[in-house]
C-alpha positions as CSV (number, residue, x, y, z in Angstrom):
1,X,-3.5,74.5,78.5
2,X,-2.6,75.8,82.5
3,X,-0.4,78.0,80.9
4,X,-2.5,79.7,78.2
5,X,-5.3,80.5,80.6
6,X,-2.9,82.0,83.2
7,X,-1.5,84.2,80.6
8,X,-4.9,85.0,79.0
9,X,-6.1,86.3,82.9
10,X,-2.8,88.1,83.2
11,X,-2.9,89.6,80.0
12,X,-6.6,90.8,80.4
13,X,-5.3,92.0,84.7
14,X,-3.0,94.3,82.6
15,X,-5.2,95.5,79.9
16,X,-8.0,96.5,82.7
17,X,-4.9,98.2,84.4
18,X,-4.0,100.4,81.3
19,X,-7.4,101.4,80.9
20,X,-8.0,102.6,84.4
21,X,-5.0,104.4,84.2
22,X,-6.3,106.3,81.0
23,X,-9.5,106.9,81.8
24,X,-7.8,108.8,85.3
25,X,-6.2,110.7,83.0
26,X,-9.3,112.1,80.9
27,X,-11.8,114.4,83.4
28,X,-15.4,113.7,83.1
29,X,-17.3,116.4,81.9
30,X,-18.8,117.6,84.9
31,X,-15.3,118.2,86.2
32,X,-14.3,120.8,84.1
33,X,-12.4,123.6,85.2
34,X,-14.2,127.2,85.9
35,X,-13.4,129.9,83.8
36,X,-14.6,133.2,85.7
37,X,-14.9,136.3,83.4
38,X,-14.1,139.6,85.2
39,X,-16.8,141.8,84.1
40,X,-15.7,145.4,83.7
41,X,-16.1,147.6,86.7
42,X,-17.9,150.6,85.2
43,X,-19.9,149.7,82.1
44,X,-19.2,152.4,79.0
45,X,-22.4,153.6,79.0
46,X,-22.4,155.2,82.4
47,X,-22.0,158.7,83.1
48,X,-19.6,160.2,84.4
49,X,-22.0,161.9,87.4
50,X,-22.7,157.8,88.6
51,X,-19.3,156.5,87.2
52,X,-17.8,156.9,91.0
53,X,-21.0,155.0,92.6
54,X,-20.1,151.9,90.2
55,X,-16.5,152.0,90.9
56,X,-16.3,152.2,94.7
57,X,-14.7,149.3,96.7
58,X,-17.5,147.9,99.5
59,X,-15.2,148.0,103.2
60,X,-16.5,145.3,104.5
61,X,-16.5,143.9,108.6
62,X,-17.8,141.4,110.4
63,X,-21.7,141.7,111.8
64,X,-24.0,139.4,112.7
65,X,-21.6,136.4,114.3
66,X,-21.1,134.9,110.5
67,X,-21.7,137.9,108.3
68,X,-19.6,140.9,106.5
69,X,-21.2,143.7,106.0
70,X,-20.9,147.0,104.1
71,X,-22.3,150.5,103.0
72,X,-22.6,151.1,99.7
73,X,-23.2,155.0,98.4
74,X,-26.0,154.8,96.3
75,X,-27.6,158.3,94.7
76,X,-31.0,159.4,96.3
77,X,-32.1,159.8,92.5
78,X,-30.4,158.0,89.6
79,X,-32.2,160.9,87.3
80,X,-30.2,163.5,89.5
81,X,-27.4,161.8,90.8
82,X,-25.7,165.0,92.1
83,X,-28.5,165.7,94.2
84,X,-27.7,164.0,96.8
85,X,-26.4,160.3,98.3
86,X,-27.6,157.3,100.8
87,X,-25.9,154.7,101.8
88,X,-27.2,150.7,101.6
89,X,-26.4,148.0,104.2
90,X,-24.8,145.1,102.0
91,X,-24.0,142.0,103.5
92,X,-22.4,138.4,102.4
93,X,-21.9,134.9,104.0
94,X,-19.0,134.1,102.2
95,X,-18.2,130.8,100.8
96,X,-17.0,127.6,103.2
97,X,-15.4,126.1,100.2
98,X,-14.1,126.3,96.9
99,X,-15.5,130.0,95.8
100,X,-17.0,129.6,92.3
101,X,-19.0,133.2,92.5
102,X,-21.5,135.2,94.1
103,X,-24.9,134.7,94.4
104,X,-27.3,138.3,95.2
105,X,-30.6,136.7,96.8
106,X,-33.9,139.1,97.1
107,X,-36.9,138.5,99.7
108,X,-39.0,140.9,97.6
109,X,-41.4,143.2,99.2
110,X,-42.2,145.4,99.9
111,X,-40.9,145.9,103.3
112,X,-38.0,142.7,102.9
113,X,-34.7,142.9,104.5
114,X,-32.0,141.2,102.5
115,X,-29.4,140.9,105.0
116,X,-32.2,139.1,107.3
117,X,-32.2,136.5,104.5
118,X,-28.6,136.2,104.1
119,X,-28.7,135.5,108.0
120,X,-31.0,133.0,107.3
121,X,-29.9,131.3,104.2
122,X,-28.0,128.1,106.4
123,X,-31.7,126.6,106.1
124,X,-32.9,127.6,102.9
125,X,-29.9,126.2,100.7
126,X,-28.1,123.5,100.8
127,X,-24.8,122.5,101.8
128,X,-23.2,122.0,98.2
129,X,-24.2,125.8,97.0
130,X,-23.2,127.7,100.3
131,X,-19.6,125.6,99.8
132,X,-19.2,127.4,96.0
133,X,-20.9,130.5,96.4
134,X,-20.7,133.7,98.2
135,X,-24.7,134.6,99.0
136,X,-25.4,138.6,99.0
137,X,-28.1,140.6,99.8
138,X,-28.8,144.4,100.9
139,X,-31.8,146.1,103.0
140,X,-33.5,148.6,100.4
141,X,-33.8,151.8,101.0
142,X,-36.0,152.4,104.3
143,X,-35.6,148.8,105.3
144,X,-33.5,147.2,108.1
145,X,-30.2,148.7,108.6
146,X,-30.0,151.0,105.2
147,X,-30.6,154.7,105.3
148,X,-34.5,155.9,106.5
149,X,-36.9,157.5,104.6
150,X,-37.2,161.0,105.4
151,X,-41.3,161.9,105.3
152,X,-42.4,165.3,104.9
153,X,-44.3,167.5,107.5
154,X,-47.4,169.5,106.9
155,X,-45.9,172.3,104.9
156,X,-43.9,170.3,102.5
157,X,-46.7,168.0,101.9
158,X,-48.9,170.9,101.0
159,X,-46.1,172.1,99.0
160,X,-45.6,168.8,97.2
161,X,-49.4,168.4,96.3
162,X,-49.6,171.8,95.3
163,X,-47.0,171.9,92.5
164,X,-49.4,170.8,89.8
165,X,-52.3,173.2,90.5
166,X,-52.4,176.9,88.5
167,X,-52.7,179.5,91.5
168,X,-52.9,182.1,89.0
169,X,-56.9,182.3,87.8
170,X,-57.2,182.2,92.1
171,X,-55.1,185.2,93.0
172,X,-56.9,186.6,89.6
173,X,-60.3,185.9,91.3
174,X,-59.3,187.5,94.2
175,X,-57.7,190.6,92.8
176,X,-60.7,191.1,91.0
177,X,-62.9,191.6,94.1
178,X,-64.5,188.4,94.4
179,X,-64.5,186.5,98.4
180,X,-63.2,183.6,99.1
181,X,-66.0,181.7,99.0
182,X,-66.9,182.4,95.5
183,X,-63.6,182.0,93.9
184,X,-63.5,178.3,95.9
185,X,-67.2,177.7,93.8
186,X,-66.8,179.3,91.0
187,X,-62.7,178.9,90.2
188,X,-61.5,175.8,93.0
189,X,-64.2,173.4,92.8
190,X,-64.6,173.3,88.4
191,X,-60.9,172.8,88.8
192,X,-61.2,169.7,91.1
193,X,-63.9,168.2,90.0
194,X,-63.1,166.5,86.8
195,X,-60.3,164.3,89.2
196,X,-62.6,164.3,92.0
197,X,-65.2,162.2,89.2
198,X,-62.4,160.4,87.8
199,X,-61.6,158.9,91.2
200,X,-65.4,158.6,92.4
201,X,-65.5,156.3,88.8
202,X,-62.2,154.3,89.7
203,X,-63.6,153.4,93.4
204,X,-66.7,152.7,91.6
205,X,-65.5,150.1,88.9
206,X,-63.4,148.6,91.8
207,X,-65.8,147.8,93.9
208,X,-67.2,145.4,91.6
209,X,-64.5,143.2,91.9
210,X,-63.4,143.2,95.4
211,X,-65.9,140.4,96.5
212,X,-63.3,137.8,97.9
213,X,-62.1,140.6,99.9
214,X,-65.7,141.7,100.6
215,X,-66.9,138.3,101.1
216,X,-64.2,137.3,103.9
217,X,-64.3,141.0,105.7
218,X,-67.9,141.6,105.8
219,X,-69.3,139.5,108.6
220,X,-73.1,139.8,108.2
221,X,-73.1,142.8,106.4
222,X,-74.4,141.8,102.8
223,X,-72.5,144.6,100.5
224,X,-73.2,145.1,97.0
225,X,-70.7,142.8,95.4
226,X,-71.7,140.0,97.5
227,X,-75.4,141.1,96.9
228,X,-74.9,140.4,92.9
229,X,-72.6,137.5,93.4
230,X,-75.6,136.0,95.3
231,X,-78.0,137.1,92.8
232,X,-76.2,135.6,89.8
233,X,-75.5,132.7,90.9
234,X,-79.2,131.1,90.3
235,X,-78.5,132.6,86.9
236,X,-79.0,136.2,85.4
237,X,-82.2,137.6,86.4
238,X,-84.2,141.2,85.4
239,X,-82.9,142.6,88.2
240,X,-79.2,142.0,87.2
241,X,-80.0,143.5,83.8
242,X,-81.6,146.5,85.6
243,X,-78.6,147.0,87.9
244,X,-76.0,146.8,85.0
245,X,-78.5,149.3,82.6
246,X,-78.7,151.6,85.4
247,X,-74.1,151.6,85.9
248,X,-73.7,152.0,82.4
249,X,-75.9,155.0,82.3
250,X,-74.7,156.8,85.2
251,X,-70.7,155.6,84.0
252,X,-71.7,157.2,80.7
253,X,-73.4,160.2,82.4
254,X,-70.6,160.8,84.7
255,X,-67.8,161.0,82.1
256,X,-70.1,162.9,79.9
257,X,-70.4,165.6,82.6
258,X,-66.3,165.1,83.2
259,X,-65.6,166.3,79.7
260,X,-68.3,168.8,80.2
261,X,-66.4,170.4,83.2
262,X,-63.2,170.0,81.8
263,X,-64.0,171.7,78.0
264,X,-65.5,174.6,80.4
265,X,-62.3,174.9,82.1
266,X,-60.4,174.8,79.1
267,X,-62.4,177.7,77.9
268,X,-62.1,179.9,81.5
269,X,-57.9,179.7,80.6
C-alpha cells in the first residue's frame, strides 16, 4: 500500500512537470510577437510638386538635455507648393526600451508648442509606454522654435483688404467730374453698406447670447443680456414680448433695407 501511494505522488510530480514544461512552450496571447508594417514613404496620390516634402529624411541632434530634434521643410501653402518653403521644429524622446513605434502627441491651441510637451511627457505617461514608444511632437507654424509668421505692414494690408473691392465705378466717378466727397456718398458708402449691416446684424444677434461672459465681466453695469436674463427669470412678462416684437421688426427691417442697397448696386454695374 507504501508503495502504490509513493508511486501515485511520483507519477502525478512528473505529470505536473510535463505540463509546465508545455505550457512554457505555448506564449500567452498577450505575448505575441509585433509585426510593424512599413508604410510607403510617399503615398501614390501625391504630386510630384510635394512628392520631395514627403520623402525627405528628418537630420536629427540632440536639444533640450534628452531630446532630438529636427527641421522639417514644409510648403508655406500646400495649394501652391512652389511658392515658397518653412521649416518646422520636430522633436522626439525616443524610446528607453524595446521600440514598438512612434507616438505624435498634440497640445492643441492655438498657440501650443509640441516640443514643450514632448519635454514634458516624463510626467504625463507612464513608465510602460515611454519604454515602447518613441513620443513626437513639432511647434506649428509661428509657435516655439518653428519658422515666425511674417505680418504685413500698412501698405500690404491695405493691399490685401483691397483685392475684393471694384476700383473701377470710383476712378469712373472721378473721371466724370464728380469730388471726392460725392463719389465716397454716392459710389463708396452704397458699396459698403450692405457688409457694414450685415456685421451690425451679426454683433447684434450675438449679443444675445454672451451673458455668462456679460454676467462675470460687467461689475455693476446691468447690460442688456443680463437685463432680460433678469427679467425672464420671474417668467415671461409684456415687456419681454415687446422687446422681442420690437428685434424682429428692426432684424426684418434691416435686411429688408440690405437687399434694398444691394439690388441698387446691382443695378449701378
Amino acid at each position: 500500500m507504501l508503495n502504490s501511494s509513493r508511486g501515485l505522488r511520483r507519477g502525478l510530480g512528473v505529470a505536473l512537470v510535463a505540463l509546465l514544461v508545455l505550457s512554457g512552450c505555448t506564449p500567452p496571447r498577450h505575448q505575441s510577437p509585433v509585426v510593424e508594417t512599413a508604410a510607403p514613404i510617399v503615398p501614390d496620390d501625391v504630386a510630384p510638386e510635394v512628392a520631395e516634402f514627403y520623402s525627405q529624411t528628418p537630420e536629427w541632434s540632440e536639444c533640450r538635455e534628452e531630446l532630438q530634434c529636427a527641421d522639417v521643410r514644409v510648403p508655406v501653402d500646400w495649394d501652391e507648393p512652389t511658392a515658397g518653403e518653412i521649416t518646422i521644429r520636430v522633436a522626439r524622446n525616443l524610446a528607453s526600451g524595446t521600440k514598438i513605434g512612434s507616438l505624435f502627441v498634440n497640445p492643441g491651441g492655438p498657440g501650443g508648442s509640441g516640443v514643450d510637451l514632448v519635454e514634458q511627457i516624463g510626467t504625463l505617461f507612464g513608465e510602460r509606454l515611454l519604454e515602447s514608444y518613441d513620443i513626437v511632437g513639432f511647434d506649428p507654424r509661428g509657435v516655439g522654435e518653428s519658422a515666425p509668421v511674417q505680418c504685413l505692414d500698412d501698405a500690404g494690408k491695405d493691399a490685401l483688404y483691397s483685392r475684393d473691392f471694384d476700383y473701377s465705378t470710383v476712378e469712373a466717378s472721378l473721371d466724370l467730374g464728380a469730388n471726392e466727397t460725392r463719389t465716397f456718398l454716392r459710389i463708396v458708402v452704397p458699396a459698403v453698406l450692405p457688409g457694414v449691416i450685415a456685421g451690425a446684424l451679426v454683433a447684434f444677434t450675438l449679443s444675445f447670447d454672451e451673458f455668462v461672459i456679460a454676467f462675470f465681466t460687467a461689475g455693476t453695469t446691468v447690460t442688456f443680456p443680463i437685463q432680460i436674463y433678469s427679467m425672464i427669470r420671474f417668467g415671461v412678462t409684456p415687456e419681454i414680448n415687446a422687446i422681442a416684437t420690437f428685434v424682429v421688426v428692426v432684424s426684418i427691417t434691416l435686411v429688408l433695407l440690405s437687399q434694398r442697397l444691394r439690388g441698387r448696386e446691382a443695378a449701378l454695374t
